[in-house]
PDB file of N, CA, C and O in Angstrom:
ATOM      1  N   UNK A   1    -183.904  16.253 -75.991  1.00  0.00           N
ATOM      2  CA  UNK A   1    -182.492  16.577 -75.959  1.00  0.00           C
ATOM      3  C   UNK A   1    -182.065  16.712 -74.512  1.00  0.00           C
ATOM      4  O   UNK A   1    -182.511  17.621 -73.812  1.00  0.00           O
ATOM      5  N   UNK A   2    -181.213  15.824 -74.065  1.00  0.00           N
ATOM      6  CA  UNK A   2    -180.399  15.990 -72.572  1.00  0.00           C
ATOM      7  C   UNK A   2    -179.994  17.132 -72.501  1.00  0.00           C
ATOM      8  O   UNK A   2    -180.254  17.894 -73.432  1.00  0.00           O
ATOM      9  N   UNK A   3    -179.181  17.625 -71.294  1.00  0.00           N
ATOM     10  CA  UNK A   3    -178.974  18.879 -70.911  1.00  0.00           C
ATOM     11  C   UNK A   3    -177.309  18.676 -71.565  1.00  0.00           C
ATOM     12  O   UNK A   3    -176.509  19.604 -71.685  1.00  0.00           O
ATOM     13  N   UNK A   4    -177.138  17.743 -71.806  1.00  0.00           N
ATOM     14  CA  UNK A   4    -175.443  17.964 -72.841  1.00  0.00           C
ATOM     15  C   UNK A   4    -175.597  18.553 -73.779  1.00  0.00           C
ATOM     16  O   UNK A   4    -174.801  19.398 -74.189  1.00  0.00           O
ATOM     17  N   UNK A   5    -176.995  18.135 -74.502  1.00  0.00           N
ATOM     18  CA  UNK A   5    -176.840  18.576 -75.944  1.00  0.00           C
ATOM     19  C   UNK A   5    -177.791  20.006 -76.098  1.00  0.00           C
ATOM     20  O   UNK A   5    -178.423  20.176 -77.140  1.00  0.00           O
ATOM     21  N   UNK A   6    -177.838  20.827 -75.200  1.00  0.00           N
ATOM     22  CA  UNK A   6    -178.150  22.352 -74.981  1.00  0.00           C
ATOM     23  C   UNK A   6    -176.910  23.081 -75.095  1.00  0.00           C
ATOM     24  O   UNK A   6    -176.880  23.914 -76.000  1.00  0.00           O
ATOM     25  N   UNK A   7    -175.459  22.900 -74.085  1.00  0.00           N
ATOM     26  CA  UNK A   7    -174.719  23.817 -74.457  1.00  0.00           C
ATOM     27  C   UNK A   7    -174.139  23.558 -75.773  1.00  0.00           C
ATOM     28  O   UNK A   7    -173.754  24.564 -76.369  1.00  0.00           O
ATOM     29  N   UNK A   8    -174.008  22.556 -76.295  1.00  0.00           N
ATOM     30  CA  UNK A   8    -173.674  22.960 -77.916  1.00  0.00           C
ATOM     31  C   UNK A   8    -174.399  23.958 -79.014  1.00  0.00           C
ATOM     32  O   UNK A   8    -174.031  24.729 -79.901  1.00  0.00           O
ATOM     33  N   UNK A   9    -175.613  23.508 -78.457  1.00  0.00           N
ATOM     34  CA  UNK A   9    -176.746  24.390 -79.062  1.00  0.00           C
ATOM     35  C   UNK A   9    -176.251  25.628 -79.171  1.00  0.00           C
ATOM     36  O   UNK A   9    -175.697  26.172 -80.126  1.00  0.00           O
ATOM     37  N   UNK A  10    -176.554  26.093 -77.900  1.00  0.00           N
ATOM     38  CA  UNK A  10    -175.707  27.835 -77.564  1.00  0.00           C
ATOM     39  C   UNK A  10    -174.819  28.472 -78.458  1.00  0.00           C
ATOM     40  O   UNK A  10    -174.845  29.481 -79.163  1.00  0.00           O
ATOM     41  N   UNK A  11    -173.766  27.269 -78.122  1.00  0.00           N
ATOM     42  CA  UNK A  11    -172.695  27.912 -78.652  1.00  0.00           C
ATOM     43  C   UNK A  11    -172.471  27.859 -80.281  1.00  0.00           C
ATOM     44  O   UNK A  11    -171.846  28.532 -81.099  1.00  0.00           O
ATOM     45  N   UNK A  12    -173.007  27.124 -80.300  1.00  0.00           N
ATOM     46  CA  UNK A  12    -173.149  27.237 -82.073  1.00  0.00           C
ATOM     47  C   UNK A  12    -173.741  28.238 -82.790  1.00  0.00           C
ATOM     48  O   UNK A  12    -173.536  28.613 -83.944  1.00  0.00           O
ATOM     49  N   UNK A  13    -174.858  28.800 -81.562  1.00  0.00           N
ATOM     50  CA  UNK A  13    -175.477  29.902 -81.923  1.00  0.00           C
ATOM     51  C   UNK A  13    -174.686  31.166 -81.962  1.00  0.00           C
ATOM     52  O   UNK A  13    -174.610  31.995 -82.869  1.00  0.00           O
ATOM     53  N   UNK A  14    -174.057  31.141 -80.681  1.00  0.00           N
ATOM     54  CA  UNK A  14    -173.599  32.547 -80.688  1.00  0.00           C
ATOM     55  C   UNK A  14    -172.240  32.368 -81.863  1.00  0.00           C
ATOM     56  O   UNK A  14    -172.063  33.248 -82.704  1.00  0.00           O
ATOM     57  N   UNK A  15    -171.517  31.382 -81.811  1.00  0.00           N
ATOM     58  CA  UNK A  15    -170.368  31.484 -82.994  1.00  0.00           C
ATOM     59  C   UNK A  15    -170.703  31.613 -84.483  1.00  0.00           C
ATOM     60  O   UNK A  15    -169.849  31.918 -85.315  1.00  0.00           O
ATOM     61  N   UNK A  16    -172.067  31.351 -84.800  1.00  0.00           N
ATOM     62  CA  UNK A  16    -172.344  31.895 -86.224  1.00  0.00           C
ATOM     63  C   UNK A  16    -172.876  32.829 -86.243  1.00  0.00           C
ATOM     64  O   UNK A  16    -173.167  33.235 -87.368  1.00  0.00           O
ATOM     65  N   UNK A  17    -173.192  33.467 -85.351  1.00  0.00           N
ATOM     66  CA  UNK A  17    -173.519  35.186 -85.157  1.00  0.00           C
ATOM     67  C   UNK A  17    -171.982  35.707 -85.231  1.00  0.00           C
ATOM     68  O   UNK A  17    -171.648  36.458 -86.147  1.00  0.00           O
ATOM     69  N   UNK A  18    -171.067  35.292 -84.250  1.00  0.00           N
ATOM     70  CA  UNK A  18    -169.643  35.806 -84.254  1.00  0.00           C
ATOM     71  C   UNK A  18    -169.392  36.140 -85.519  1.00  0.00           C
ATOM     72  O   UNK A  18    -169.528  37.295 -85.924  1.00  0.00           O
ATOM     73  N   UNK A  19    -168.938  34.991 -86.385  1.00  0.00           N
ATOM     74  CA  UNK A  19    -168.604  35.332 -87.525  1.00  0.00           C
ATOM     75  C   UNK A  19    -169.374  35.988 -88.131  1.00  0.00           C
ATOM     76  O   UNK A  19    -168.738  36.920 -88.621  1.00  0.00           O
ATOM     77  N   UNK A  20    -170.568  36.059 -88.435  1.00  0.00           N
ATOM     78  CA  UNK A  20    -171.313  37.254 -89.475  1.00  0.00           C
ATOM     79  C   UNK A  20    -170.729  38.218 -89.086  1.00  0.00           C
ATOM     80  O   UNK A  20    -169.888  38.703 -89.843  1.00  0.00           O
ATOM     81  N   UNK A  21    -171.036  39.019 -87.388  1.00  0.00           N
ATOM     82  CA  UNK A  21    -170.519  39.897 -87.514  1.00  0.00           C
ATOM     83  C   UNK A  21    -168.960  40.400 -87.113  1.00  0.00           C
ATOM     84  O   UNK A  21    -168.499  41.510 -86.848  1.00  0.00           O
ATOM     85  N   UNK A  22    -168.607  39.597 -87.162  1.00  0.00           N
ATOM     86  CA  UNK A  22    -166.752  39.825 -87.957  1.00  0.00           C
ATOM     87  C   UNK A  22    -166.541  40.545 -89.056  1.00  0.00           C
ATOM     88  O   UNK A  22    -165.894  41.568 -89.281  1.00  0.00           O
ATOM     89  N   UNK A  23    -167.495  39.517 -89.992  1.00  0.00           N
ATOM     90  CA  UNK A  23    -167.395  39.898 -91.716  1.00  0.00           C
ATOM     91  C   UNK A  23    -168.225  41.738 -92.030  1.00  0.00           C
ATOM     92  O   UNK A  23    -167.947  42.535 -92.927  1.00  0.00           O
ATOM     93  N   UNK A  24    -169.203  41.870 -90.957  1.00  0.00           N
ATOM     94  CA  UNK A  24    -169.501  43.067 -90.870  1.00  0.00           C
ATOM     95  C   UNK A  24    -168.687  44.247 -90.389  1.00  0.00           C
ATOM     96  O   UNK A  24    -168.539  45.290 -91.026  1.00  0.00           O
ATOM     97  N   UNK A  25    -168.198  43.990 -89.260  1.00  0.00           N
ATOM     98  CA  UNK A  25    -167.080  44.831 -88.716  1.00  0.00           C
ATOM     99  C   UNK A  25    -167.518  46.143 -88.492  1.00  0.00           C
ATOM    100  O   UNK A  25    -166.662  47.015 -88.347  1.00  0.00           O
ATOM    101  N   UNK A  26    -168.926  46.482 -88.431  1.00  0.00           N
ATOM    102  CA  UNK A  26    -168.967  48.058 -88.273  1.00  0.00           C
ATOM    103  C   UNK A  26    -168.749  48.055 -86.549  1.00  0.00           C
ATOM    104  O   UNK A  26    -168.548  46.988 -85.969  1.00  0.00           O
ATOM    105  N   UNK A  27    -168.818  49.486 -85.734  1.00  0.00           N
ATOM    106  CA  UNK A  27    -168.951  49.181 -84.153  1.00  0.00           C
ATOM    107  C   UNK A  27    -169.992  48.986 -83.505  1.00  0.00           C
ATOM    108  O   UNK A  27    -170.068  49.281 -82.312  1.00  0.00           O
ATOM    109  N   UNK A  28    -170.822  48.537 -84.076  1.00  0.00           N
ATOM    110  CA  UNK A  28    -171.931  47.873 -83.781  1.00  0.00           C
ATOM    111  C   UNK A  28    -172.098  46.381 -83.613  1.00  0.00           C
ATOM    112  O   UNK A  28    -172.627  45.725 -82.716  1.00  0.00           O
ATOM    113  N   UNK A  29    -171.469  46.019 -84.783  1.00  0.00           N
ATOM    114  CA  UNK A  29    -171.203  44.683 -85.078  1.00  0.00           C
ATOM    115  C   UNK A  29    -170.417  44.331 -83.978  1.00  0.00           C
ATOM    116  O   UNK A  29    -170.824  43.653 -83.035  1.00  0.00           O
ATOM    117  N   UNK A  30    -168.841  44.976 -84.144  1.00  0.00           N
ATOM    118  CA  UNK A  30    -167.987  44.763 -82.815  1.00  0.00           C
ATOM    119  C   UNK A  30    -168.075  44.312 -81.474  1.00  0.00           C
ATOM    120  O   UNK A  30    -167.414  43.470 -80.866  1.00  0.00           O
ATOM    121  N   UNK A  31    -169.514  45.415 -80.955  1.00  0.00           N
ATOM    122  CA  UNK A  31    -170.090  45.392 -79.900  1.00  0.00           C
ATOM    123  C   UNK A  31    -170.554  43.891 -79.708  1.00  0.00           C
ATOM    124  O   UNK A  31    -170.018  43.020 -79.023  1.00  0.00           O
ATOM    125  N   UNK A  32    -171.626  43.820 -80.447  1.00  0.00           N
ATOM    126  CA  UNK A  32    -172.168  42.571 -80.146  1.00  0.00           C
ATOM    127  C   UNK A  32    -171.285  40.856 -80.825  1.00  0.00           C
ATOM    128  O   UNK A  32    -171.556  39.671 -80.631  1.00  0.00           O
ATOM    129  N   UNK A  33    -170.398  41.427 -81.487  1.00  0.00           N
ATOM    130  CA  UNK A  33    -169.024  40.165 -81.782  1.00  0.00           C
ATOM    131  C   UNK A  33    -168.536  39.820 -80.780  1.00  0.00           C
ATOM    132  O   UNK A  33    -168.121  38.665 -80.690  1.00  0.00           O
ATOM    133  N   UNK A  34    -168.364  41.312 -78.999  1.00  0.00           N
ATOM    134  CA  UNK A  34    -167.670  40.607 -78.159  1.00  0.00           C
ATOM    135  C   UNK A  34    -168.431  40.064 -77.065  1.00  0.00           C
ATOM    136  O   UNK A  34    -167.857  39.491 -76.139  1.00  0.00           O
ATOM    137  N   UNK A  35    -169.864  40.222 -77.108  1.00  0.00           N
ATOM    138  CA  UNK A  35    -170.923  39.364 -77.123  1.00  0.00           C
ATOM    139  C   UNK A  35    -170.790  38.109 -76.979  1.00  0.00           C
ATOM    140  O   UNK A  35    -170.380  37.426 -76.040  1.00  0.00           O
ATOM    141  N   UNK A  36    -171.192  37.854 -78.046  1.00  0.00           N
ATOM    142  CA  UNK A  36    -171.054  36.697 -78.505  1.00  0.00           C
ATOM    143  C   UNK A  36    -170.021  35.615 -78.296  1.00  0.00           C
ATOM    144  O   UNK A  36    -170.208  34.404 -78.175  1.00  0.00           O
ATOM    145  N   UNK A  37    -168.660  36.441 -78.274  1.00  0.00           N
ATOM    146  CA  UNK A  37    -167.080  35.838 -77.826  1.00  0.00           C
ATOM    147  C   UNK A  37    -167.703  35.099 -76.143  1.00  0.00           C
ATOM    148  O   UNK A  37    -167.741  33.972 -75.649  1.00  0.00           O
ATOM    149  N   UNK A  38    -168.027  36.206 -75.807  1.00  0.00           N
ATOM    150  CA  UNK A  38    -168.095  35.831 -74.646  1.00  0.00           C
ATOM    151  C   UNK A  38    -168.863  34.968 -73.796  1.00  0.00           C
ATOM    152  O   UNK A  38    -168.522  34.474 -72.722  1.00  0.00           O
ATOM    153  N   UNK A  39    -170.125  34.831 -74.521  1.00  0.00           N
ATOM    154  CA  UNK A  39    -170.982  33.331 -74.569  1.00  0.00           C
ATOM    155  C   UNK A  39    -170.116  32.300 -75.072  1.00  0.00           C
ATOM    156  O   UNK A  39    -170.015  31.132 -74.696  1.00  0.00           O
ATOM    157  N   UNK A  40    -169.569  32.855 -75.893  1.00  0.00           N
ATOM    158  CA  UNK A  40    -168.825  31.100 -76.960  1.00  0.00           C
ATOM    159  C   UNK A  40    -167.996  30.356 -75.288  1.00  0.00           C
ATOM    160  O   UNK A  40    -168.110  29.241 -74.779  1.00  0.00           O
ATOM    161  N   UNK A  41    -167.212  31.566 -74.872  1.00  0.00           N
ATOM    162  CA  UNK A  41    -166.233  31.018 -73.627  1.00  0.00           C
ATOM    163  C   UNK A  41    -167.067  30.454 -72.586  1.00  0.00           C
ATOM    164  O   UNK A  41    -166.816  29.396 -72.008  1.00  0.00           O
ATOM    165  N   UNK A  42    -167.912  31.080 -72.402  1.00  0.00           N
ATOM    166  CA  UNK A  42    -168.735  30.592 -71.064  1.00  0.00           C
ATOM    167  C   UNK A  42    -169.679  29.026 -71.299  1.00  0.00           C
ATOM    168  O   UNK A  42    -169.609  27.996 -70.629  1.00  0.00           O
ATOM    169  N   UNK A  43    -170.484  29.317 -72.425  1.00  0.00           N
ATOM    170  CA  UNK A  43    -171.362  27.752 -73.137  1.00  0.00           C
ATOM    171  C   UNK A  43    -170.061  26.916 -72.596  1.00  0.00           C
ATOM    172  O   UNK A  43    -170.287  26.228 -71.600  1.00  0.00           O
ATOM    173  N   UNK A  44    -168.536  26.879 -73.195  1.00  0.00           N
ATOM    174  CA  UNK A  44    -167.809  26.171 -73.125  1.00  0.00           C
ATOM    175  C   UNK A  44    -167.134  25.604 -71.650  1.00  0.00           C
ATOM    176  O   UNK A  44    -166.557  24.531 -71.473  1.00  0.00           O
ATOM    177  N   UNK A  45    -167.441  26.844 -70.518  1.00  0.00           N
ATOM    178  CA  UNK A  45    -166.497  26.418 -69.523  1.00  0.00           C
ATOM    179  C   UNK A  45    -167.877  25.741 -68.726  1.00  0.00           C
ATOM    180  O   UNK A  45    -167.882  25.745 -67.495  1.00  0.00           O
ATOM    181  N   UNK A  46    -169.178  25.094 -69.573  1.00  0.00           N
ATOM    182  CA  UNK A  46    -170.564  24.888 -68.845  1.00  0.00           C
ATOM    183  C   UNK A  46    -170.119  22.807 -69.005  1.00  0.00           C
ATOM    184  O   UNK A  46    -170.483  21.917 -68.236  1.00  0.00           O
ATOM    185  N   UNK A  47    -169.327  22.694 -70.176  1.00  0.00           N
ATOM    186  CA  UNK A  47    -169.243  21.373 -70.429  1.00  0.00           C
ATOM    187  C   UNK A  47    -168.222  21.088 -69.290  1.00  0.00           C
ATOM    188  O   UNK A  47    -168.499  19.972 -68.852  1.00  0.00           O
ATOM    189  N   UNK A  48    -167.277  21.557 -68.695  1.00  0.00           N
ATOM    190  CA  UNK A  48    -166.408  20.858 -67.010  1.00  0.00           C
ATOM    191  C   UNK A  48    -167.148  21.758 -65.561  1.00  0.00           C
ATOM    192  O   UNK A  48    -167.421  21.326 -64.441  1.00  0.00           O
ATOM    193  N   UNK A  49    -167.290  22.962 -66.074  1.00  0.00           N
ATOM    194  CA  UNK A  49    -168.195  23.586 -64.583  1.00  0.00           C
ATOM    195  C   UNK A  49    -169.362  24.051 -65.087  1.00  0.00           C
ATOM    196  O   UNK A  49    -169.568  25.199 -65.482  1.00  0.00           O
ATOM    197  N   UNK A  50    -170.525  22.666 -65.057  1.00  0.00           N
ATOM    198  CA  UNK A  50    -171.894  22.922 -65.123  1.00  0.00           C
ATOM    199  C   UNK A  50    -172.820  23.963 -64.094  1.00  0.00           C
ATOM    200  O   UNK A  50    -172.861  23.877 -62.867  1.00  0.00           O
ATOM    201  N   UNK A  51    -173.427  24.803 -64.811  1.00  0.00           N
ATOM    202  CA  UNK A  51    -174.029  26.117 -63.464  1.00  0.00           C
ATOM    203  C   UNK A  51    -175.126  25.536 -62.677  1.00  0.00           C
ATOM    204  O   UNK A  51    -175.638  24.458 -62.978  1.00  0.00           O
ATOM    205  N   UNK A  52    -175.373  26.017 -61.997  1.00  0.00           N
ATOM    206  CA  UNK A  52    -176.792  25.631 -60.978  1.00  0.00           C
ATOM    207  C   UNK A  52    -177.871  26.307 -62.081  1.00  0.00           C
ATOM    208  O   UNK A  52    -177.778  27.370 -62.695  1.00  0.00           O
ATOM    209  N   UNK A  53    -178.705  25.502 -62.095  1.00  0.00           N
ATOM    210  CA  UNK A  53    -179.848  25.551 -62.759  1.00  0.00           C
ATOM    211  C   UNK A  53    -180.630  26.754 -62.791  1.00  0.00           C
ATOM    212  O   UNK A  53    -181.251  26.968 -63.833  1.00  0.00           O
ATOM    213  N   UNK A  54    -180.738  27.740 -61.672  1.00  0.00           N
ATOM    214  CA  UNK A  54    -180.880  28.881 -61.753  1.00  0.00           C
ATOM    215  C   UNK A  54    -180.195  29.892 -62.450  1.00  0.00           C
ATOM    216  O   UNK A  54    -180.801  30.682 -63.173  1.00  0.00           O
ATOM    217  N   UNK A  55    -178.789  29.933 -62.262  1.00  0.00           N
ATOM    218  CA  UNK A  55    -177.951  30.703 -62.673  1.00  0.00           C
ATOM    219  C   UNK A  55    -178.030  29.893 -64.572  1.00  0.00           C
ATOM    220  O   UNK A  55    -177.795  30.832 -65.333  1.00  0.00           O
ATOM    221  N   UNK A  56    -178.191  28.996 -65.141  1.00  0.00           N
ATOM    222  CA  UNK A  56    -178.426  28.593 -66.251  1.00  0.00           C
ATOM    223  C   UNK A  56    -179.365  28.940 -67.146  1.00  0.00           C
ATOM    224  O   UNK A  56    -179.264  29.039 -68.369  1.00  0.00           O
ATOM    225  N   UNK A  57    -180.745  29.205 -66.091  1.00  0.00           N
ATOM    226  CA  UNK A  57    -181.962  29.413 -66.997  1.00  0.00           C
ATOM    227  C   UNK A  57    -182.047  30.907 -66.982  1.00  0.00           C
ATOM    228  O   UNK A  57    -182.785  31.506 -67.765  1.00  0.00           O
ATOM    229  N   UNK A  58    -181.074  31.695 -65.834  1.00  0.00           N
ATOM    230  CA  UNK A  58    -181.120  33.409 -66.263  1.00  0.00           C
ATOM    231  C   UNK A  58    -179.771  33.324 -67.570  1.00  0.00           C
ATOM    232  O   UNK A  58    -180.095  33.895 -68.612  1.00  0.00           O
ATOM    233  N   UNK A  59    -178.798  32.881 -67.573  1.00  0.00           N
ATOM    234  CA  UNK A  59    -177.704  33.209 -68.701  1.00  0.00           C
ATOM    235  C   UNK A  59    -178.801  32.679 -70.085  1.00  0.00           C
ATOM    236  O   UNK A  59    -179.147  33.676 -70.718  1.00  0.00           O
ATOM    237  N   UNK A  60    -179.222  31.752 -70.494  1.00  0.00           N
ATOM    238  CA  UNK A  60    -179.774  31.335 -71.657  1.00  0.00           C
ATOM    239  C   UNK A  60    -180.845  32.298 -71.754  1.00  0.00           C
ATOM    240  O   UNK A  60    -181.229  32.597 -72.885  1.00  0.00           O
ATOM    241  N   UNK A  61    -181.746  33.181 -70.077  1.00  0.00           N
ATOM    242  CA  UNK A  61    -182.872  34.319 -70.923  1.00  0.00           C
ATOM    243  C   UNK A  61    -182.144  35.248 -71.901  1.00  0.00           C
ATOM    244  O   UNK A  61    -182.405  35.444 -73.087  1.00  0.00           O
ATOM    245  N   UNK A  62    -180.810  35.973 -70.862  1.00  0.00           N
ATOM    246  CA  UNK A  62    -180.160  36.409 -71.116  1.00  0.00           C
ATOM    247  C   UNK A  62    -179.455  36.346 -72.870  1.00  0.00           C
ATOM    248  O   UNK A  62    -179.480  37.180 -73.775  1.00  0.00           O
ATOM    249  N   UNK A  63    -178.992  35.258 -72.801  1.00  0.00           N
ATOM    250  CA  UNK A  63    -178.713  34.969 -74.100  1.00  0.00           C
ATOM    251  C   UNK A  63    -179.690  35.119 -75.372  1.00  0.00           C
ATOM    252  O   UNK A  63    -179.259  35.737 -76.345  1.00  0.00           O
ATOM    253  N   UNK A  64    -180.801  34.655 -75.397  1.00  0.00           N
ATOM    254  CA  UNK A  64    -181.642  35.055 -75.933  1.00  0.00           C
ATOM    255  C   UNK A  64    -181.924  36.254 -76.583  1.00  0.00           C
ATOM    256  O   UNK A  64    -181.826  36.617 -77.756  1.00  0.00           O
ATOM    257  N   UNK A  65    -182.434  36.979 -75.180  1.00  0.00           N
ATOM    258  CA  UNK A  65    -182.714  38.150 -75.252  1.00  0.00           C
ATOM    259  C   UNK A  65    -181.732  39.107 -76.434  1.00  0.00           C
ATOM    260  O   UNK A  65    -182.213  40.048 -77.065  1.00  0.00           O
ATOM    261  N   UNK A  66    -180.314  38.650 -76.563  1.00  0.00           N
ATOM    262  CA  UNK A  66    -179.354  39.501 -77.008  1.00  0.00           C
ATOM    263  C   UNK A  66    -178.913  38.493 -78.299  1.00  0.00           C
ATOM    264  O   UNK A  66    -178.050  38.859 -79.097  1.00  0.00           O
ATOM    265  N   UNK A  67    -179.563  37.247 -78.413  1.00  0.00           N
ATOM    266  CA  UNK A  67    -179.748  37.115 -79.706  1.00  0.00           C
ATOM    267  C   UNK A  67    -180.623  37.437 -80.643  1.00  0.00           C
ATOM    268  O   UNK A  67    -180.556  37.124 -81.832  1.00  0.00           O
ATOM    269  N   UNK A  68    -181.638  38.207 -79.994  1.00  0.00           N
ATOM    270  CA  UNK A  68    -182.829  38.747 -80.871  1.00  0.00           C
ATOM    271  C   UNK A  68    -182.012  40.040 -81.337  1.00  0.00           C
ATOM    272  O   UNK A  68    -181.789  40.526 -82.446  1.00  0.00           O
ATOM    273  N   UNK A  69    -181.690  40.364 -80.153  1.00  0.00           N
ATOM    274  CA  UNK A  69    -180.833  42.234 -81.076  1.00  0.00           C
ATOM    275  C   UNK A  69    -180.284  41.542 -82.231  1.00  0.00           C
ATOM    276  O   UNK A  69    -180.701  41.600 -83.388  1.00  0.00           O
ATOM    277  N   UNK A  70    -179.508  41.022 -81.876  1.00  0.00           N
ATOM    278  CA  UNK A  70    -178.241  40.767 -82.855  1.00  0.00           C
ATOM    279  C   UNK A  70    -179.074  39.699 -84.411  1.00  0.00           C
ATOM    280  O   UNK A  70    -178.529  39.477 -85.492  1.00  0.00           O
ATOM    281  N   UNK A  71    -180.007  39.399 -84.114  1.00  0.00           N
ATOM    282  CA  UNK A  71    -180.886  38.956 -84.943  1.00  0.00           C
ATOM    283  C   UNK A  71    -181.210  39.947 -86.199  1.00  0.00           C
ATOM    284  O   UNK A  71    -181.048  39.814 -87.412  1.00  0.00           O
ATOM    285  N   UNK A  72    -181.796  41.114 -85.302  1.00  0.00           N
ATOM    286  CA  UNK A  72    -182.361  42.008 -85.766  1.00  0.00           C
ATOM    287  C   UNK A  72    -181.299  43.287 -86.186  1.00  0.00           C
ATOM    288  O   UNK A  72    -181.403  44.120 -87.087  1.00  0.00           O
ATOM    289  N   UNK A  73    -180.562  43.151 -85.473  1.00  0.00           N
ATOM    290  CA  UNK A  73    -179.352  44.251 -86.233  1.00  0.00           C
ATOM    291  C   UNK A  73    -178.776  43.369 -88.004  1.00  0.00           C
ATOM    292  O   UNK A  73    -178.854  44.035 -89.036  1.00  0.00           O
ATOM    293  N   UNK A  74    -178.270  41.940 -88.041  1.00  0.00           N
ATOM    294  CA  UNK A  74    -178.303  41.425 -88.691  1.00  0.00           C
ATOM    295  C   UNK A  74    -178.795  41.505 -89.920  1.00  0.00           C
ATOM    296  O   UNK A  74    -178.188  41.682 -90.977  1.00  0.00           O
ATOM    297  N   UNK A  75    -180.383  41.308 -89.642  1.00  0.00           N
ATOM    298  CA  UNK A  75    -181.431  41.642 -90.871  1.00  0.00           C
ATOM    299  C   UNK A  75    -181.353  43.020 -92.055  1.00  0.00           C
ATOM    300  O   UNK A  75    -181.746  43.182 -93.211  1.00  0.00           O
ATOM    301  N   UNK A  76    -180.477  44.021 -90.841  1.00  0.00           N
ATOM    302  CA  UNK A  76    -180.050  45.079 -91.347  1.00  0.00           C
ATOM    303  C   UNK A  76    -179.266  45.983 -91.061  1.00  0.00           C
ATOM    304  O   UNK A  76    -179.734  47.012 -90.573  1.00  0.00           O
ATOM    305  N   UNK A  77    -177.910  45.869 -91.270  1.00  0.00           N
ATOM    306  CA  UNK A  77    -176.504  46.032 -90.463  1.00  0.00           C
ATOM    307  C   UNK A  77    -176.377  47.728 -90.758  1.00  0.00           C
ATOM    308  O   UNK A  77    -175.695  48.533 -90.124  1.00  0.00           O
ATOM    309  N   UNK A  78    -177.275  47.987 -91.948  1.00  0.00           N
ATOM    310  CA  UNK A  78    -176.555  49.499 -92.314  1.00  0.00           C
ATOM    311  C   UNK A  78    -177.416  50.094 -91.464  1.00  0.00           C
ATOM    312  O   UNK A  78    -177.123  51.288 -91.415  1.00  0.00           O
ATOM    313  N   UNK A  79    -178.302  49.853 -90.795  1.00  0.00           N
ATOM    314  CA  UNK A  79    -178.725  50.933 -89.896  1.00  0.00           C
ATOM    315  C   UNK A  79    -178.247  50.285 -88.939  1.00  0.00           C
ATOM    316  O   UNK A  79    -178.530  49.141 -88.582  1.00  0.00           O
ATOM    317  N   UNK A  80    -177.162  51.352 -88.304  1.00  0.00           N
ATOM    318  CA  UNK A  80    -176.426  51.139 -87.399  1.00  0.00           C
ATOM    319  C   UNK A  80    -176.124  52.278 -86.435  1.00  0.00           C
ATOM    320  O   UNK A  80    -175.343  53.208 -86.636  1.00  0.00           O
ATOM    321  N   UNK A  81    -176.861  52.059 -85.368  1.00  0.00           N
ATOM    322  CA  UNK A  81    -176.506  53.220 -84.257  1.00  0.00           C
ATOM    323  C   UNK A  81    -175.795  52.981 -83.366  1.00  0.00           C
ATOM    324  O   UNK A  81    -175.131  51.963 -83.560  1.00  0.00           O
ATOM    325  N   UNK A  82    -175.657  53.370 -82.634  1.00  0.00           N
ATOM    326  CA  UNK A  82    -174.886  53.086 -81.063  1.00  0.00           C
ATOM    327  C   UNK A  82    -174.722  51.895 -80.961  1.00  0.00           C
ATOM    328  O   UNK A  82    -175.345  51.142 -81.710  1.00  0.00           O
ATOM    329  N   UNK A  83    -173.835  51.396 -80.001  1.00  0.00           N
ATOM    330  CA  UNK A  83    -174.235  50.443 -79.973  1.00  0.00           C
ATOM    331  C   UNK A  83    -175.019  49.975 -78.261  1.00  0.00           C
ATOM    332  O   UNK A  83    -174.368  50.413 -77.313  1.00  0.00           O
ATOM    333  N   UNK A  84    -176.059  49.314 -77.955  1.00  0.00           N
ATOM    334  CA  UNK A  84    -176.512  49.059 -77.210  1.00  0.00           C
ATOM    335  C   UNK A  84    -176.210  47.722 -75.933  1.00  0.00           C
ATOM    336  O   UNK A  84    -176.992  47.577 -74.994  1.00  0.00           O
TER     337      UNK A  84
END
């Protein structure tokens, strides 16, 4: 897969996390909904201002990293603490 067809990847990711937790709506969910918003914008402003390759491979650890929470909050929304 070329490096075009990575930021779609992303963002597809984080926008079907978005919506789950929309449909969840607790402030937990919230938290990490504006998350997610906010990857959706950025994946997107990567297709006219592509990042330097450094700054790319820390946002996608990054991303990651905070798709596992949101993975794992997911799996089980009613335990819901703080949000982190």
């Amino acid at each position: 897969m070329g490096e075009s067809g990575t930021f779609p990847f992303f963002k597809k990711a984080a926008t079907e996390a978005a919506e789950k937790l929309e449909k969840i709506g607790t402030p937990r969910a919230l938290h990490f909904l504006k998350e997610m918003q906010d990857y959706e914008a950025l994946f997107d402003s990567w297709v006219t201002h592509p990042p330097q390759d450094e700054s790319k491979s820390q946002t996608i650890s990054e991303f990651l990293t905070r798709m596992r929470s949101v993975m794992e909050y997911l799996s089980n929304p009613k335990d819901d603490p703080s949000p982190t």
